[in-house]
C-alpha atoms as a printed R data frame, in Angstrom:
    type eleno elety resid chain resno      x       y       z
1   ATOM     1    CA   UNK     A     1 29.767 -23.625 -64.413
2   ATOM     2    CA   UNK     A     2 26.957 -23.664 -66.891
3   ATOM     3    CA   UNK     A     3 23.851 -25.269 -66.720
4   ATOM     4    CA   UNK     A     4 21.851 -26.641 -69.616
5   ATOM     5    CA   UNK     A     5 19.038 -28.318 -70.540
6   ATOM     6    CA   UNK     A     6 19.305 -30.757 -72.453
7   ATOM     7    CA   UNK     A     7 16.803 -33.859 -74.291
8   ATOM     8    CA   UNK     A     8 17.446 -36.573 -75.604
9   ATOM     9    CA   UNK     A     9 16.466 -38.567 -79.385
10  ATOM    10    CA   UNK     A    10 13.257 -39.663 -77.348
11  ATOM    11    CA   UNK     A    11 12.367 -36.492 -76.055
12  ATOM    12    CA   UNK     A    12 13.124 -36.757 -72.208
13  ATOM    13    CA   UNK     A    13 14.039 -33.163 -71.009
14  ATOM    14    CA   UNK     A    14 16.403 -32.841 -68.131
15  ATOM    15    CA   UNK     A    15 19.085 -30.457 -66.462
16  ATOM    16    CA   UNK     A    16 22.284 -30.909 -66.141
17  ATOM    17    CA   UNK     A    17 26.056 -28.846 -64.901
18  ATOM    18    CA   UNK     A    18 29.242 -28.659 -66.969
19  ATOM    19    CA   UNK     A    19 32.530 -26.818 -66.134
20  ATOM    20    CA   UNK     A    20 32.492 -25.264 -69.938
21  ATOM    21    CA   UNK     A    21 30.968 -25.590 -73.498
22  ATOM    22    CA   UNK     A    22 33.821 -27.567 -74.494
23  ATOM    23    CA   UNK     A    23 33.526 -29.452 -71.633
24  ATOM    24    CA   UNK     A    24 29.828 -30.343 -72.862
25  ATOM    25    CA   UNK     A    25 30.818 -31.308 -76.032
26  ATOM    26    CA   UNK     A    26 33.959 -33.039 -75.272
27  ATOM    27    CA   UNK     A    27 31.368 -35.100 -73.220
28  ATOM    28    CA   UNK     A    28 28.611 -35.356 -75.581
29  ATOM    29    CA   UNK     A    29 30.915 -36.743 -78.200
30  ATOM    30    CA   UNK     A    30 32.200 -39.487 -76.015
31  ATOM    31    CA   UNK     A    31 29.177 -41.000 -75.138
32  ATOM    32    CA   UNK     A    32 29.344 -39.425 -71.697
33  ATOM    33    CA   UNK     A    33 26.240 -37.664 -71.424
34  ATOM    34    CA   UNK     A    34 23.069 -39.819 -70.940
35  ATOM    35    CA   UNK     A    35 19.376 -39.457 -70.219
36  ATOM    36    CA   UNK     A    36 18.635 -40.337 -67.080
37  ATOM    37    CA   UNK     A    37 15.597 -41.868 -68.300
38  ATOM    38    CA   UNK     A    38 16.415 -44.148 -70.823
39  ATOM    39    CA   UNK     A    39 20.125 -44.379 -71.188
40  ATOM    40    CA   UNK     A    40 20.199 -42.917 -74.939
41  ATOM    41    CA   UNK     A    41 23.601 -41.263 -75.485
42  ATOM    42    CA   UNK     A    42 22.041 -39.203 -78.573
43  ATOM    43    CA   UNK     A    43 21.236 -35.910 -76.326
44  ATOM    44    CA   UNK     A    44 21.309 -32.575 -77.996
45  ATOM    45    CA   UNK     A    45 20.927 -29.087 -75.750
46  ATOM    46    CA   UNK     A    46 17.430 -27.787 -75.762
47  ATOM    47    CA   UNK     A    47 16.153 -24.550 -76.486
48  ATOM    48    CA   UNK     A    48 16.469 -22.645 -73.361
49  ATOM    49    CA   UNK     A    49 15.357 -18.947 -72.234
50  ATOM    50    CA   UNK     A    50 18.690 -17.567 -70.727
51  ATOM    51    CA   UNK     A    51 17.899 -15.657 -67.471
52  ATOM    52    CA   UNK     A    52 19.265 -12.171 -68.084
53  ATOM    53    CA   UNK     A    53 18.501  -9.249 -65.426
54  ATOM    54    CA   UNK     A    54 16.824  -6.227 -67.064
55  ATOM    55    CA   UNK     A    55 18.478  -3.102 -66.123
56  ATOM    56    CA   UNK     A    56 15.891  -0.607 -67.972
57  ATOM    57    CA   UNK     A    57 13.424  -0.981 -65.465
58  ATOM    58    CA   UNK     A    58 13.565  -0.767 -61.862
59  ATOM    59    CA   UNK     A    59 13.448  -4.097 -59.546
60  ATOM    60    CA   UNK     A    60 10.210  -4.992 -57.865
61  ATOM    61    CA   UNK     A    61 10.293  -4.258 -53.960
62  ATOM    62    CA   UNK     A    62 11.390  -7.234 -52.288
63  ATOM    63    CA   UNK     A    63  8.216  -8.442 -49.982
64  ATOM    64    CA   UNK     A    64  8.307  -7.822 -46.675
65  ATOM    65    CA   UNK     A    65  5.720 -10.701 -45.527
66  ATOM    66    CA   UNK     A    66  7.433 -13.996 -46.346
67  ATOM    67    CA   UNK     A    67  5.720 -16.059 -48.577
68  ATOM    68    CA   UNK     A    68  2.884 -18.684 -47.768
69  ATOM    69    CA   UNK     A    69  4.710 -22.186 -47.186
70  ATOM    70    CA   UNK     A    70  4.107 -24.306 -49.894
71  ATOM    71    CA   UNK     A    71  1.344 -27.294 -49.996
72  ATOM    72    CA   UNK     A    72  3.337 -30.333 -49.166
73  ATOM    73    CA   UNK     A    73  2.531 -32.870 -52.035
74  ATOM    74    CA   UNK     A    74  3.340 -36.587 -52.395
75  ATOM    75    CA   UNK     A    75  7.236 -37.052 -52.469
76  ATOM    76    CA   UNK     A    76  7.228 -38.790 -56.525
77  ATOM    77    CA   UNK     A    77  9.072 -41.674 -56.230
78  ATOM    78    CA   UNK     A    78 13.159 -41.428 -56.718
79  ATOM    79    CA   UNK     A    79 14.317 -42.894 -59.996
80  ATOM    80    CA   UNK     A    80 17.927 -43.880 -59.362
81  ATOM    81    CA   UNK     A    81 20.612 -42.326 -61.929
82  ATOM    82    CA   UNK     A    82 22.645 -44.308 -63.726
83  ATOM    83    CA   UNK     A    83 26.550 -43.359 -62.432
84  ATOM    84    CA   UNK     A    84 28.084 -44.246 -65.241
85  ATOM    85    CA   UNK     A    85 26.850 -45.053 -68.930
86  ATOM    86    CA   UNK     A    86 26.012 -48.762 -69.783
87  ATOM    87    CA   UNK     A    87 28.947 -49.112 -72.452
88  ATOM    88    CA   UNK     A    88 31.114 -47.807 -70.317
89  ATOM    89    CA   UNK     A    89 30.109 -50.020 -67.285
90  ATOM    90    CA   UNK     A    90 30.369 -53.022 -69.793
91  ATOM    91    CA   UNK     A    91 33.878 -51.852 -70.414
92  ATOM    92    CA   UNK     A    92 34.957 -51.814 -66.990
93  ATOM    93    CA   UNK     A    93 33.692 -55.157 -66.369
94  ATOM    94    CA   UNK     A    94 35.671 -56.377 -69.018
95  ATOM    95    CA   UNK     A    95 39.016 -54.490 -68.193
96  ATOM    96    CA   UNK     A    96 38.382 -55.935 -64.796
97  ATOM    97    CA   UNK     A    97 37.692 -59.214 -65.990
98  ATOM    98    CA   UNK     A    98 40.977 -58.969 -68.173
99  ATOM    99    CA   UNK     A    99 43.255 -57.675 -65.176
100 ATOM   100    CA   UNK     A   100 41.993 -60.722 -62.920
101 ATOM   101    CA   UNK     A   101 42.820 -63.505 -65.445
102 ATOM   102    CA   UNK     A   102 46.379 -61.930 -66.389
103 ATOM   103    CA   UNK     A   103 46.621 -61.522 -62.149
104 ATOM   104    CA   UNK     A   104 45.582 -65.162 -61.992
105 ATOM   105    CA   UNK     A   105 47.474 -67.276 -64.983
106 ATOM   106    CA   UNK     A   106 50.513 -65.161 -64.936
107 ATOM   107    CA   UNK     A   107 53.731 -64.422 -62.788
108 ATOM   108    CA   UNK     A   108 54.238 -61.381 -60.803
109 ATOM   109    CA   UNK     A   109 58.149 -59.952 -61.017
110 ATOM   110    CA   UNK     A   110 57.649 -56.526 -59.921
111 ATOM   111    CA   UNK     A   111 60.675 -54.603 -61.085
112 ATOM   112    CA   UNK     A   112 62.439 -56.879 -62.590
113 ATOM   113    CA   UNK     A   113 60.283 -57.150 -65.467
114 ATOM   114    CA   UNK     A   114 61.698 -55.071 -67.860
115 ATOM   115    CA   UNK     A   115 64.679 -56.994 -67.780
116 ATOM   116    CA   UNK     A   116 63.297 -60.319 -67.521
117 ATOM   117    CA   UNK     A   117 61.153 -59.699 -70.614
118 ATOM   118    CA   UNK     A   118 64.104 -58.516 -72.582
119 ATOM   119    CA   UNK     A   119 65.739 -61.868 -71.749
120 ATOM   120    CA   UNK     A   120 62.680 -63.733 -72.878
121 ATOM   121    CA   UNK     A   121 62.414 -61.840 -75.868
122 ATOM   122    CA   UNK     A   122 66.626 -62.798 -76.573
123 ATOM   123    CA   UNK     A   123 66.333 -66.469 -75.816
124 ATOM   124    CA   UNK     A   124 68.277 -66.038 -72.803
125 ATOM   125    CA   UNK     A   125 65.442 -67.765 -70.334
126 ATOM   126    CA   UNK     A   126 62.111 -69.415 -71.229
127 ATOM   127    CA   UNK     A   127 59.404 -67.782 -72.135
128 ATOM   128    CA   UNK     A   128 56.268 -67.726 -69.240
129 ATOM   129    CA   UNK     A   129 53.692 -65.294 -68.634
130 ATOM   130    CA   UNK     A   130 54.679 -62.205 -66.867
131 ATOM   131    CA   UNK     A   131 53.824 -59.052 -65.051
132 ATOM   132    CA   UNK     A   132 55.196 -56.647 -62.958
133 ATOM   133    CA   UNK     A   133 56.021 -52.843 -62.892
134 ATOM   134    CA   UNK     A   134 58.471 -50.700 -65.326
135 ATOM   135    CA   UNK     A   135 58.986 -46.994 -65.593
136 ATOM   136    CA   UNK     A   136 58.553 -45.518 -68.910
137 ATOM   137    CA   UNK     A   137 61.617 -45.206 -69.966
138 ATOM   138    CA   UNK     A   138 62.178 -48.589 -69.179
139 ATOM   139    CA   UNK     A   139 58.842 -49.857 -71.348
140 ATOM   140    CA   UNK     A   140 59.769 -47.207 -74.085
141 ATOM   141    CA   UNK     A   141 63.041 -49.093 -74.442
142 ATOM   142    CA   UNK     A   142 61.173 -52.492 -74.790
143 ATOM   143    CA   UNK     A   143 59.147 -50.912 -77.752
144 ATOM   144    CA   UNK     A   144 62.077 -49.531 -79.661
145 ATOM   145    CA   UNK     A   145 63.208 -53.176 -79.471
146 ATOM   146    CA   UNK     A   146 60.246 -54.617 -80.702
147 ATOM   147    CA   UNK     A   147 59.387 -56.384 -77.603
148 ATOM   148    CA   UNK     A   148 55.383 -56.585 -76.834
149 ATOM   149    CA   UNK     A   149 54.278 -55.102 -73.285
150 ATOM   150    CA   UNK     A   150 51.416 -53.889 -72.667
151 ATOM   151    CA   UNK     A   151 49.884 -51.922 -69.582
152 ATOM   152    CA   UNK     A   152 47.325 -53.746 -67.386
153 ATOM   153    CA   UNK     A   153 44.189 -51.604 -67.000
154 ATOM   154    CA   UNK     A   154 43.497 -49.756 -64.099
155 ATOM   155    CA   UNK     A   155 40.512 -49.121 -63.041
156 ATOM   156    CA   UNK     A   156 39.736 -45.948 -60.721
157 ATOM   157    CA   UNK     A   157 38.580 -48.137 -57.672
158 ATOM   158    CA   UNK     A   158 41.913 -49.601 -58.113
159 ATOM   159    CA   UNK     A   159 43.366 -46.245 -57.073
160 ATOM   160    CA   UNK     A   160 41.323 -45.643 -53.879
């Protein structure tokens, strides 16, 4: 893991953990990373000093006494993080938003769709509004024949 600091276009400075460098920038370049402050997506590392151990001098004796406890101050008042970015929350609301009305003013086949939407798509019943479940070599099939599915979105609290 590597810790950086990073600040934003605004000039809010503030910490934060990634599994790589790539991983950063992979990140960065998706909009991912965000100032906790003000939302801005345009965040750039900051200088940092890196903290390297010296090993041409000898370590300082580790004290013996432990050290006075500190002077409790004021707890500053928690400003809550944002979980996600707000693009990307506007996104899901959409993709939710589109799920629910294809859920609502559509048909649920569940495995037969493939095949039903190959008979639509032939003339051989009447076209409706459908959804259900195929395997992918079942939907790559319906592509080669020119015949428009497309995946509902899932969302990851649809998976818990």
């Amino acid at each position: 893991m590597i810790r950086y600091t990073l600040q934003c276009a605004a000039g809010h400075r503030f910490e934060s953990w990634f599994p790589s460098s790539s991983s950063y920038e992979s990140q960065r370049e998706r909009g991912f990373v965000t100032c906790p402050e003000c939302g801005s997506s345009a965040v750039d590392k900051a200088i940092m000093a890196p903290s390297v151990a010296r090993t041409d001098r000898p370590r300082a004796p580790v004290p013996t006494e432990p050290a006075p406890a500190p002077v409790a101050e004021a707890p500053a008042p928690e400003t809550p993080l944002p979980v996600m970015s707000q693009p990307e929350a506007e996104l899901r609301s959409l993709m939710r938003k589109l799920r629910e009305h294809v859920v609502k003013t559509s048909d649920y086949v569940g495995t037969e769709f493939a095949d039903l939407a190959r008979k639509m798509h032939e003339g051989e019943v009447e076209h409706r509004a459908i959804y259900g479940e195929a395997s992918a070599d079942e939907v790559k099939a319906l592509h080669e024949d020119d015949i428009e599915v497309f995946p509902l979105p899932l969302l990851p609290e649809d998976r818990n």
